[in-house]
Backbone as a chain_set.jsonl record, in Angstrom:
{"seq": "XXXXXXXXXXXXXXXXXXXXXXXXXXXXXXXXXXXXXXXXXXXXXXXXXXXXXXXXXXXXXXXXXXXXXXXXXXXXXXXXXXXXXXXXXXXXXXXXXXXXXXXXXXXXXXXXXXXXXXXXXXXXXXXXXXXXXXX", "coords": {"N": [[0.838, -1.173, 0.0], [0.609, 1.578, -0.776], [2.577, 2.222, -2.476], [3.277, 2.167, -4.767], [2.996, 4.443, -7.663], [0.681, 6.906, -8.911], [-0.715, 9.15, -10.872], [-2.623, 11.423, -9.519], [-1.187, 11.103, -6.874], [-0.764, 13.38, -5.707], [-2.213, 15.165, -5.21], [-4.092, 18.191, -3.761], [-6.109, 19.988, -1.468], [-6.585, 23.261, -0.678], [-7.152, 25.854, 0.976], [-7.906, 29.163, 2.531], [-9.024, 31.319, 4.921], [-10.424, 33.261, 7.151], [-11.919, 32.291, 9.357], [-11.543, 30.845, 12.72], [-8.73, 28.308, 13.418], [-9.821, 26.512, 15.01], [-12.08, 26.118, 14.644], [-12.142, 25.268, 11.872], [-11.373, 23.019, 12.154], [-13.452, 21.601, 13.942], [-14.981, 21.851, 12.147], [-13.918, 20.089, 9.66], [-13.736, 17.662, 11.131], [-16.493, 17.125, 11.874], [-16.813, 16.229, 9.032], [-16.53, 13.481, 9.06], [-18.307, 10.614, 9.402], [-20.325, 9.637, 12.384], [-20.529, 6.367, 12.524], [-21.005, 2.634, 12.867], [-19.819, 1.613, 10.629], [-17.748, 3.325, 9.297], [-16.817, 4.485, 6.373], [-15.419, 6.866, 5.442], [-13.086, 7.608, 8.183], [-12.374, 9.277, 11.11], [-9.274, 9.632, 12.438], [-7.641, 10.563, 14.582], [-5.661, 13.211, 15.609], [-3.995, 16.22, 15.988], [-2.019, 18.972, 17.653], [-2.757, 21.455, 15.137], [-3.638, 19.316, 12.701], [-5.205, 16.906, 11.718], [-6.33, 13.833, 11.18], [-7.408, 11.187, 8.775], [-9.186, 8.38, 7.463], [-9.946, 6.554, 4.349], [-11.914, 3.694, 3.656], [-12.858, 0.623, 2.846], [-16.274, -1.027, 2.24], [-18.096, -2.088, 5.032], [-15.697, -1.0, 6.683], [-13.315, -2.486, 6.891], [-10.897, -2.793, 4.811], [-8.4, -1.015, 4.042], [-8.119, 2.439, 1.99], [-6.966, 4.335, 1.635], [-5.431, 7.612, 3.475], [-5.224, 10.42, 4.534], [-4.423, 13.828, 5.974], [-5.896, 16.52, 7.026], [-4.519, 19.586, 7.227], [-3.807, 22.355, 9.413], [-2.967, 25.996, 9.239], [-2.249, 28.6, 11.476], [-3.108, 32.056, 10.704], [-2.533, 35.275, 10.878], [-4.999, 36.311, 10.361], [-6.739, 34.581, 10.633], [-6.531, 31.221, 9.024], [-5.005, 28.854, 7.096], [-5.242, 26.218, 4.957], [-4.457, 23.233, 4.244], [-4.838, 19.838, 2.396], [-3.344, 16.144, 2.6], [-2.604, 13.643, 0.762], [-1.653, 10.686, 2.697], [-1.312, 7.949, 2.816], [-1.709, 5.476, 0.548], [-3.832, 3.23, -1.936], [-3.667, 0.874, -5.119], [-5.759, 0.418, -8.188], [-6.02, -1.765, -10.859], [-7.468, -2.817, -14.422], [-7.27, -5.452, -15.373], [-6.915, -7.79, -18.453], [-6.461, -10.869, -18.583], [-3.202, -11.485, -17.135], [-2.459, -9.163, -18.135], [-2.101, -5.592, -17.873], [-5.051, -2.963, -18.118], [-5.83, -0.145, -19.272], [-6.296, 2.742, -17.397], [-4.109, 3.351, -14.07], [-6.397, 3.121, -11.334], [-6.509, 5.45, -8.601], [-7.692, 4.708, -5.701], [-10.723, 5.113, -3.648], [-10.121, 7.851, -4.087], [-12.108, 9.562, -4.702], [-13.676, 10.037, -2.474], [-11.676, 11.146, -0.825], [-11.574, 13.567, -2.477], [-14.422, 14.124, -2.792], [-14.933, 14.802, 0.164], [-12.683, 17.236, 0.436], [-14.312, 19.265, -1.168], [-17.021, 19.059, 0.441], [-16.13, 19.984, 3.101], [-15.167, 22.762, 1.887], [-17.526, 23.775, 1.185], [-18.163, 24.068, 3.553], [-17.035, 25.832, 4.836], [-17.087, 28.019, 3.083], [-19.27, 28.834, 3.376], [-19.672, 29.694, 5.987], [-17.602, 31.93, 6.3], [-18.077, 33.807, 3.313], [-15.946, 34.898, 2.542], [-13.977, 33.246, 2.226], [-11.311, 31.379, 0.458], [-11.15, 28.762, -1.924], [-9.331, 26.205, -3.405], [-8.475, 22.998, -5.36], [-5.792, 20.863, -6.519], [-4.864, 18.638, -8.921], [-2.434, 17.992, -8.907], [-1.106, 18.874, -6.809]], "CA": [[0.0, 0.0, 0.0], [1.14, 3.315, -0.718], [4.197, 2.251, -2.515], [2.872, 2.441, -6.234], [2.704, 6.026, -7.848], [-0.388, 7.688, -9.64], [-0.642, 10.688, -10.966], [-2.788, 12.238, -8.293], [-0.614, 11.556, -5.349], [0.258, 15.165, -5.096], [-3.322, 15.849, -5.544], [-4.269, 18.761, -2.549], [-6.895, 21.096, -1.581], [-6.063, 24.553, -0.32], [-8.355, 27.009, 1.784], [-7.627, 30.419, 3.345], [-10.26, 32.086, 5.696], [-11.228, 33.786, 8.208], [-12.363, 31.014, 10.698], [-10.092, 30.207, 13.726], [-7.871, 26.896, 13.179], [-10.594, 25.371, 15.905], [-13.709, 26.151, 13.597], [-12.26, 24.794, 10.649], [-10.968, 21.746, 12.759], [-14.704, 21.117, 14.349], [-15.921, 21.537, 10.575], [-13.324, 18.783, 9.285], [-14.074, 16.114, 11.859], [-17.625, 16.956, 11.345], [-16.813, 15.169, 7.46], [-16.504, 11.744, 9.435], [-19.946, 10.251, 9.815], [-20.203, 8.593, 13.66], [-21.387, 5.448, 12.247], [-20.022, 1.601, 13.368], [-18.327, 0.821, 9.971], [-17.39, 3.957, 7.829], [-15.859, 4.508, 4.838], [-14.643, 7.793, 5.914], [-12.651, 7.616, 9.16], [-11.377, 10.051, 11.621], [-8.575, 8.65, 13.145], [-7.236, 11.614, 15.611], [-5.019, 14.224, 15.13], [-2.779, 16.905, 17.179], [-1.591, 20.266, 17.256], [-2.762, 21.549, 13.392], [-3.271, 18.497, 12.026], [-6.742, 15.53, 11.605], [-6.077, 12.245, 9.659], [-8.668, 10.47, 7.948], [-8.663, 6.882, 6.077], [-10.949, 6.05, 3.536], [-12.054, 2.4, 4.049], [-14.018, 0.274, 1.634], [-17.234, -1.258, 2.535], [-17.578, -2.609, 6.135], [-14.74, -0.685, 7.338], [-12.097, -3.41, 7.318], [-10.148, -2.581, 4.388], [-8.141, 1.046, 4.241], [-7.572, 2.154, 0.888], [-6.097, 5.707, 1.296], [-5.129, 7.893, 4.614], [-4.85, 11.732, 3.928], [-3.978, 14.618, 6.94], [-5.593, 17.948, 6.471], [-3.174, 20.566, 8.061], [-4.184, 23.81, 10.227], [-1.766, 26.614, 10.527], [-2.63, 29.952, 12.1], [-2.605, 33.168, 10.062], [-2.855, 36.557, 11.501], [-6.419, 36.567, 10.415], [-7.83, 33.069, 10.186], [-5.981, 30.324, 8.834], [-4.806, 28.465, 5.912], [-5.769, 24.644, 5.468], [-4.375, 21.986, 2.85], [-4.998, 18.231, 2.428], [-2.076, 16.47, 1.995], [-2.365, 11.916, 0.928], [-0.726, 10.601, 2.869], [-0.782, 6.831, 2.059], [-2.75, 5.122, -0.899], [-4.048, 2.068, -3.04], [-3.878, 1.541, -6.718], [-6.17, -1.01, -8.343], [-5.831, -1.759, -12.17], [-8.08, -3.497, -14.825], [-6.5, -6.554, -16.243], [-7.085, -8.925, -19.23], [-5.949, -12.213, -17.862], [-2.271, -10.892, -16.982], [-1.792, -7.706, -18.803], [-2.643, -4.753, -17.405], [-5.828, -2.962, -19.481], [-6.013, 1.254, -18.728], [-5.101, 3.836, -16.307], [-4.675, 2.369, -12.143], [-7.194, 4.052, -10.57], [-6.712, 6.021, -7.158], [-9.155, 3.619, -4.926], [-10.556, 6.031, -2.719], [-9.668, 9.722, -4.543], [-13.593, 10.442, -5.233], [-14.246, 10.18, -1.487], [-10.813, 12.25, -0.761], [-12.084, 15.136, -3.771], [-16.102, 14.935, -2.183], [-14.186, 15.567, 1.885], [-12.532, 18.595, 0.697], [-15.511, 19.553, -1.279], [-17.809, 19.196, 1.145], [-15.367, 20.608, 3.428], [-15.045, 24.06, 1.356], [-18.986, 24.211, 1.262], [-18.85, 24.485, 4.806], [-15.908, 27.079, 5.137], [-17.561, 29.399, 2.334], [-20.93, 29.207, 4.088], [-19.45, 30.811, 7.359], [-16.892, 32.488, 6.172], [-17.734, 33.937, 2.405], [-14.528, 35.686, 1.978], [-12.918, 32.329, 1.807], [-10.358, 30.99, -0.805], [-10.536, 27.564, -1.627], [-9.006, 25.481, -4.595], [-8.259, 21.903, -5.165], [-5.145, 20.856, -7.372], [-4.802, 17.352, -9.063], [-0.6, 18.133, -8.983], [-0.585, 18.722, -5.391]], "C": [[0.883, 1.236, 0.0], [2.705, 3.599, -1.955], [4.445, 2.342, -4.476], [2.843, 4.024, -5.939], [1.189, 5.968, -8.847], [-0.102, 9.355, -9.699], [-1.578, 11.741, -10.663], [-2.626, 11.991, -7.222], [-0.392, 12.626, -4.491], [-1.592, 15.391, -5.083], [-3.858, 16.703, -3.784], [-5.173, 19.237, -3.034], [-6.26, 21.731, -0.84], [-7.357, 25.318, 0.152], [-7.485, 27.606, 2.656], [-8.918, 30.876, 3.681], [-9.934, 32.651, 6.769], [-11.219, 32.785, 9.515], [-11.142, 30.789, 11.296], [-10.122, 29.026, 13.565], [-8.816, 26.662, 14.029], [-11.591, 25.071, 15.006], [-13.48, 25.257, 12.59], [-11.949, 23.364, 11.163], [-12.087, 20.824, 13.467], [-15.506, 21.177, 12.834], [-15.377, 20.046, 9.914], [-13.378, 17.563, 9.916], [-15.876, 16.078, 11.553], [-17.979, 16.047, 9.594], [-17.05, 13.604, 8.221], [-17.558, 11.205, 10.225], [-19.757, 9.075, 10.992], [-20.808, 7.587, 13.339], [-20.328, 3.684, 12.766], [-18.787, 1.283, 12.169], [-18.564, 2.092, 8.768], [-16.675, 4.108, 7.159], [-15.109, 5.655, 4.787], [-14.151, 7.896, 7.538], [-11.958, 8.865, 9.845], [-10.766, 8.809, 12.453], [-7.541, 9.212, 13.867], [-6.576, 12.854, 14.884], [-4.238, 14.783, 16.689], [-2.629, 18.057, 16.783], [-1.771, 20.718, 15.591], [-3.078, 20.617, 12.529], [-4.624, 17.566, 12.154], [-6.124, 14.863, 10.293], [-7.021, 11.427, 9.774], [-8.104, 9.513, 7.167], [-10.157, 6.745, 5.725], [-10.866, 4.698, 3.143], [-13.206, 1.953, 2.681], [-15.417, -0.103, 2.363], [-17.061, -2.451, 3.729], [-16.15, -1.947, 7.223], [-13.19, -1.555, 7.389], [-11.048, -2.997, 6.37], [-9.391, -0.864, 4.222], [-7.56, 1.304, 2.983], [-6.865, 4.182, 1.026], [-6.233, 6.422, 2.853], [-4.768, 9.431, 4.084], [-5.073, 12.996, 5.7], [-4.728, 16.452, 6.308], [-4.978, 18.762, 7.786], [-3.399, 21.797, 7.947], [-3.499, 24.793, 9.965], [-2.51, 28.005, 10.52], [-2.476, 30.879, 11.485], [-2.618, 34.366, 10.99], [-4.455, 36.958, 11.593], [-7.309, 35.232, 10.297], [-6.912, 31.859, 9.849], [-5.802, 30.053, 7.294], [-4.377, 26.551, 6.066], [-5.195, 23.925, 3.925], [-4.298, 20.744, 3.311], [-3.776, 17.925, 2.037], [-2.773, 14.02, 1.809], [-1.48, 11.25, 1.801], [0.199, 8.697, 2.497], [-1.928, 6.577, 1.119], [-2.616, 3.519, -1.881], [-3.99, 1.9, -4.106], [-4.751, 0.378, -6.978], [-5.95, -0.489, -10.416], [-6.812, -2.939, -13.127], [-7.045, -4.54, -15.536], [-7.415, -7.291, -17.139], [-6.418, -9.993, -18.909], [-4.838, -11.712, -17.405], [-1.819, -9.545, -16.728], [-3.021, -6.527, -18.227], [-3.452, -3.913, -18.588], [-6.242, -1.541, -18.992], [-5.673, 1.709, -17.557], [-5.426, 2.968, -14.824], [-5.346, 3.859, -11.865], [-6.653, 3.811, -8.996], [-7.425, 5.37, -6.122], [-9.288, 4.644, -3.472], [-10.806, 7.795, -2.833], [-10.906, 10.327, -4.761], [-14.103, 10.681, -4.178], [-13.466, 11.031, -0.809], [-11.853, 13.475, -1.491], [-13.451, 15.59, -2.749], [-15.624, 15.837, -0.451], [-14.094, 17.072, 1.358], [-13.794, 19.211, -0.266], [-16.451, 20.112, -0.417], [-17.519, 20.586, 2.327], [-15.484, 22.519, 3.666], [-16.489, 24.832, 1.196], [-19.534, 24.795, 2.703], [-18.236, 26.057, 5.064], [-16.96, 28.847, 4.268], [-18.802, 29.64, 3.284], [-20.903, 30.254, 5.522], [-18.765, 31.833, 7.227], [-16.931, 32.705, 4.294], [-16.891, 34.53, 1.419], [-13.047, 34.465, 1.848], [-12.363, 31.736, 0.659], [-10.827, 29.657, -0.822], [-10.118, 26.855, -3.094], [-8.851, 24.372, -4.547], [-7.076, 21.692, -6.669], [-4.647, 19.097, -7.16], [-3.473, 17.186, -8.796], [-0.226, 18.282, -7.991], [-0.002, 20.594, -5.864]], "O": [[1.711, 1.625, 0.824], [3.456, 4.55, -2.174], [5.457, 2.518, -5.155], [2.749, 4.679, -4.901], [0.803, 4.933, -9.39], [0.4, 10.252, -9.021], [-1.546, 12.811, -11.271], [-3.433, 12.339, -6.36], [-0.059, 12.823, -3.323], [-1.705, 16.516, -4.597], [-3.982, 16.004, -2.778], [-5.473, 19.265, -4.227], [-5.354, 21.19, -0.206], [-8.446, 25.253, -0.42], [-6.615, 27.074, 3.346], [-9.846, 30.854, 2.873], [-8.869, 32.31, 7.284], [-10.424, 32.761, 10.454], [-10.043, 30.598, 10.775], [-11.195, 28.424, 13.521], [-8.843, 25.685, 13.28], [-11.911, 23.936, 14.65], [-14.368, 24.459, 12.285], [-12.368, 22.471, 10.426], [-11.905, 19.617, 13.629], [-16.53, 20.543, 12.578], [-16.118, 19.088, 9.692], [-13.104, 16.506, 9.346], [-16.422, 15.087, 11.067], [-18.999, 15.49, 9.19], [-17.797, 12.752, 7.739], [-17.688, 11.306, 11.445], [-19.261, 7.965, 10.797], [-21.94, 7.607, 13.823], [-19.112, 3.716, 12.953], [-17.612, 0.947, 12.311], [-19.234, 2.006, 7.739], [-15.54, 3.743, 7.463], [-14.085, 5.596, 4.106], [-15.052, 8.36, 8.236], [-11.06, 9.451, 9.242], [-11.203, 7.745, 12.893], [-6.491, 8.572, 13.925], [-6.929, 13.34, 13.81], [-4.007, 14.271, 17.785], [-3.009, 18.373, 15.656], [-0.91, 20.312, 14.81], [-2.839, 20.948, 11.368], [-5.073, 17.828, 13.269], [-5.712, 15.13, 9.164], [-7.429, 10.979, 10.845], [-7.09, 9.536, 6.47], [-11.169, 6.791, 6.424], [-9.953, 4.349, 2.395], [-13.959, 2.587, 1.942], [-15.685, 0.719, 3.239], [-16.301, -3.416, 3.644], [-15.788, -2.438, 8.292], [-12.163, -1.131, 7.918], [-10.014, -2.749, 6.99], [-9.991, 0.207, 4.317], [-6.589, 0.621, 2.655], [-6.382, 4.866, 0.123], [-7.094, 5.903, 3.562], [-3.965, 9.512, 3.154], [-6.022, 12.724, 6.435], [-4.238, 17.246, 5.505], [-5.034, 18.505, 8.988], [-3.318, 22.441, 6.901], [-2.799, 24.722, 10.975], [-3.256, 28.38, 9.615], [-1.251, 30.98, 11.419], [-2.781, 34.013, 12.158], [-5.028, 37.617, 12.461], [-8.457, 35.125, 9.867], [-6.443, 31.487, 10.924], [-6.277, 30.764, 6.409], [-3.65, 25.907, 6.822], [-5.58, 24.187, 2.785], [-3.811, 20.454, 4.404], [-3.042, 18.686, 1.407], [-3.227, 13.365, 2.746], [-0.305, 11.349, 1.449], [1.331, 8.325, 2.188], [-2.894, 7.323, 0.956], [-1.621, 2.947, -2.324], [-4.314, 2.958, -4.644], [-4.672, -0.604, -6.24], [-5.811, 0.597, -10.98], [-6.931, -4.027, -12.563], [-6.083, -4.165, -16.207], [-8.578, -7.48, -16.781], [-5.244, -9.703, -19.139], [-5.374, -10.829, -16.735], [-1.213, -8.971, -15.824], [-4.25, -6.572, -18.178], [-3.013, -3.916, -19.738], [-7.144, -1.63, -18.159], [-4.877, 1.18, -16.781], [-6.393, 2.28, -14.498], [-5.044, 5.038, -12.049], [-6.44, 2.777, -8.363], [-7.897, 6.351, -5.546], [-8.453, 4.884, -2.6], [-11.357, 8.621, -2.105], [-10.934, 11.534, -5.004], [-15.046, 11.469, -4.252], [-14.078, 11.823, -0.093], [-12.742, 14.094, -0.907], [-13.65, 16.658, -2.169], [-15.881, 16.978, -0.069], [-14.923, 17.95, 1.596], [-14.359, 19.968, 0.523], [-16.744, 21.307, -0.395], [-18.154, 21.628, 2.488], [-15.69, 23.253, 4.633], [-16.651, 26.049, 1.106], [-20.511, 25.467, 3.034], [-18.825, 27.091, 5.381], [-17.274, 29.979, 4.636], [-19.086, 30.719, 3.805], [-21.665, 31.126, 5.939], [-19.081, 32.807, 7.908], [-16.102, 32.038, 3.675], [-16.933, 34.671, 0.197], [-11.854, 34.602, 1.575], [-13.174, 31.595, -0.257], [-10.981, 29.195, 0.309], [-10.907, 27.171, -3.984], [-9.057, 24.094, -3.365], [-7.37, 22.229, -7.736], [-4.292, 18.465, -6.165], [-3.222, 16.057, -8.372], [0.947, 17.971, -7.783], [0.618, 21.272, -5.045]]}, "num_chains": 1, "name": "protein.A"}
């Protein structure tokens, strides 16, 4: 796990606002639905920092692990996602590999900060936010 490349490993989101590093840190755990087996996980954090794994169905398997990261501005903060580990899966014809490895995982990463940035603008509509497939 993690040890293949794709070419959205680098893939981040980015947000600047307003909101104090707590707000945006009670908005981002708010992404991880309290349920017994989800597919989006919080899985703690620390000073600046919440890490999340995106699990398949049932919870048992973990197909990607991504950190979004706090830091303090003078007026609010500035927030990026960062992968931190990751799955690849690939279609095969008996052997041979048959189109691009897909990301397993990256559509439930993309909807987080999404969702995420829906919350940030809503409180704060002087906020920035972007998402870049290149990291």
């Amino acid at each position: 796990m993690g040890q293949a490349s794709h070419r959205f490993e680098n893939a981040a989101g980015f947000l600047q606002t307003r909101l104090s590093p707590y707000r945006v840190a009670e908005l981002a755990h708010r992404q991880s639905p309290p349920t017994p087996t989800p597919t989006l996980r919080y899985l703690g954090g620390g000073n600046g920092w919440l890490r999340f794994s995106i699990r398949g169905m049932g919870g048992v398997t973990e197909y990607m692990t991504f950190v979004v990261n706090i830091d303090s501005t003078m007026v609010g903060c500035d927030v990026k996602t960062d992968i931190m580990s990751f799955t690849t899966s690939q279609d095969k014809i008996g052997f041979v590999p048959a189109g691009r490895k897909q990301l397993v995982g990256y559509k439930q990463y993309r909807a987080f900060f999404d969702r995420l940035a829906r919350e940030v603008l809503a409180e704060d509509p002087t906020a920035r936010a972007h998402f870049s497939e290149v990291g």
